[in-house]
Steps between C-alpha positions, in 0.01 A plus 500: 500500500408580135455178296498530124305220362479338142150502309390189569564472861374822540155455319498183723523704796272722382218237436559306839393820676224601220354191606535542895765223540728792655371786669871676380833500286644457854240212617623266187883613505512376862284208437724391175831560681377274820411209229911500365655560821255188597604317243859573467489391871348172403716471200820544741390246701446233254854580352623471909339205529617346134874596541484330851398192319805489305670359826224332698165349423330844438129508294427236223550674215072504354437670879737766366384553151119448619600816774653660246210497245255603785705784585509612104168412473530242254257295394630126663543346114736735485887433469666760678838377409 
């Protein structure tokens, strides 16, 4: 697979290895791709488990948004409505 990246991301990618965070273009590409199928995983989840409190008692609402903030990354001050 060829992957044609924009300069930014690519002088990123170039620095994380400069500086021995990667050993490879390959070693961070798997790495990044593993952190959003993680997440999207989590994400789908918390949707699951929102949606299914629509009908029943499901999470309180703060549990969601504070799970939903982790999984952004969000600092916890932060609104992520």
């Amino acid at each position: 697979m060829s992957v044609s990246l924009p300069p930014d991301i690519e002088a990123f990618v170039e620095r994380e290895i400069a500086c021995g965070n990667y050993s490879s273009r390959e070693e961070l590409i798997v790495r990044a791709v593993g952190l959003l199928r993680d997440h999207d995983a989590e994400l789908a989840k918390l949707r699951a488990e929102i949606e299914k409190g629509w009908d029943g008692p499901g999470i309180p609402l703060e549990t969601a948004f504070s799970r939903l903030r982790a999984s952004l990354k969000l600092p916890s001050g932060t609104d992520a409505t």
